[in-house]
N, C-alpha and C positions, 0 to 999 in steps of 0.2 A: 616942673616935672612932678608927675605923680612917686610920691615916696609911701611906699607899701614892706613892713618891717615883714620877713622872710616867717615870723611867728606869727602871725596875720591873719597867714591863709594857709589853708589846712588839703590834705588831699581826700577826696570823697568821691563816693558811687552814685551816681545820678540815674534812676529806672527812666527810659523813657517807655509811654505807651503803644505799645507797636500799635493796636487797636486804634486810638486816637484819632480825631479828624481834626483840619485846619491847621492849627500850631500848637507848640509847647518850646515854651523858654528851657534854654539846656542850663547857662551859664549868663547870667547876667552883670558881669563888672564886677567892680571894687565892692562888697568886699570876697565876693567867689573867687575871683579870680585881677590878676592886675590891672588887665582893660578888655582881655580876651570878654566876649558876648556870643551866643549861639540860640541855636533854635530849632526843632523840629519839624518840619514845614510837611503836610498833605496837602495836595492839590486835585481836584477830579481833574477827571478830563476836558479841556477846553478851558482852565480857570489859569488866571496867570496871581502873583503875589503885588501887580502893579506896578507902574515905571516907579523907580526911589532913588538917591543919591547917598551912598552910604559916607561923603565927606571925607575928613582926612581918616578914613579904615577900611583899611585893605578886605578884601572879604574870600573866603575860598568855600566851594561847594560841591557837598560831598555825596552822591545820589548813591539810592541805596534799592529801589523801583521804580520802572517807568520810564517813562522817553519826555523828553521835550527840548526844550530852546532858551538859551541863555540869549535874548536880545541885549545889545550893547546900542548904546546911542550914535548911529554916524557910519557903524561899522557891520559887516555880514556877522548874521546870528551862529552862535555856535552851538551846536547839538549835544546834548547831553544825554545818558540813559544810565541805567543799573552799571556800577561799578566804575565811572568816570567822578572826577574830579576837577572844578572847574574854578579858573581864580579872574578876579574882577579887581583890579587896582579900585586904588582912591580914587576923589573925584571922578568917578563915571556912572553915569546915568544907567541904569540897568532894568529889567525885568525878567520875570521867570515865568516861562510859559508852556502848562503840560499840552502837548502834541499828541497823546496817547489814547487809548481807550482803556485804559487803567489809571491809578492813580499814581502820580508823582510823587515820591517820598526821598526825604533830600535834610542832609544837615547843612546850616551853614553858620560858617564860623567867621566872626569881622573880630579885628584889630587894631589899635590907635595906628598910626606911622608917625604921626608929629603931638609932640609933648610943647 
């Protein structure tokens, strides 16, 4: 079990780039945070982030513009846009796919589940 002394880790302001393209790391692990990891994600239109398996951490995503599709491996894709929130257990195969004629812009946040 990860042991993380509560005097560790500190609490802090993180600018993201609205502007930005592609990615930007929010919160990378030990020692920012316990195991919590995030990211800023831009997508044009038509671009997906690629099928990935995020293993044992749960992941949840947090769209903030644009439209597109959470593909799940096996299963009907679910739709995502401005102001949805969308969670992907462990072990599942996944992709993120802008559908839009704008860009996709989207936080998402993964976390251990098994220590």
């Amino acid at each position: 079990m990860l042991k993380t002394a509560k005097n560790e880790l500190h609490p802090m302001v993180i600018h993201l780039d609205a502007a930005g393209t592609d990615y930007m790391p929010v919160l990378g692990g030990h020692p920012e945070s316990v195991s919590m990891r995030s990211g800023l994600v831009i997508l044009s239109p038509g671009s997906s982030v690629g099928v990935h398996n995020t293993g044992d951490h749960e992941e949840l995503i947090i769209v903030f513009e644009g439209q597109g599709d959470l593909k799940i491996s096996g299963q009907d894709s679910l739709a995502i846009s401005a102001g949805v929130a969308a969670y992907c257990p462990p072990d599942t195969e996944h992709d993120v796919v802008n559908t839009g004629a704008s860009p996709l812009r989207y936080i998402y946040v993964v976390a251990r589940t098994k220590v």
